[in-house]
Residue, then its C-alpha position, 0 to 999 in steps of 0.5 A: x577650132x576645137x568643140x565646145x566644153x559643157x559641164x552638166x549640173x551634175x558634173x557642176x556639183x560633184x566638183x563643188x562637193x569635191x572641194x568641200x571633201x577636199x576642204x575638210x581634209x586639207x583645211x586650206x582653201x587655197x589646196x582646195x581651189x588649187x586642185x579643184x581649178x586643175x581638175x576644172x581646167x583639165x577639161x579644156x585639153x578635150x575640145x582639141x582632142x577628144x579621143x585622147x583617154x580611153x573608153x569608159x568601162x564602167x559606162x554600160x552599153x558604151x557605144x565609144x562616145x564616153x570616155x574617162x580619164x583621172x586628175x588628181x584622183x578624181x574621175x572624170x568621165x565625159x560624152x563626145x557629141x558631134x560639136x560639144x564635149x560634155x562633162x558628165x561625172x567628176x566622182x573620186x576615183x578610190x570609191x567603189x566604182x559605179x556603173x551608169 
């Protein structure tokens, strides 16, 4: 049995902001959906595997429990607990990088 996905608030809302962006580019709904559902179901692959990406390098005093991966050009950055994986950041990954 694999650990449990937790998206935060935050994580919630920049996804929902990523489909709006993705909206006004695309104008299509179903493009919008298409991507925002892959990036959504991306995260599953985590409870079975949690160290499969990299240690996030834009986290400061990372003590290796945050890692970060790309889907679709945004950057999803979550935080390995004990029994749950939390979703922590979905942000597009061609901005300025930010450190947090």
């Amino acid at each position: 049995m694999g650990k449990r996905i937790i998206w935060t608030q935050q994580a919630v809302s920049e996804l929902y902001e990523a489909f709006l962006s993705l909206y006004k580019q695309s104008k299509s709904i179903e493009i919008s959906k298409r991507i925002t559902t892959e990036i959504y179901n991306s995260t599953s692959d985590l409870a079975f595997n949690p160290k499969m990406y990299k240690i996030d390098s834009l986290k400061l005093n990372n003590r290796g429990t945050i890692r970060a991966y790309e889907k679709h050009t945004y950057r999803i950055s979550y935080m390995i607990d004990q029994n749950s994986i939390y979703i922590l950041r979905v942000r597009y990954a061609r901005k300025e990088p930010l450190t947090f």
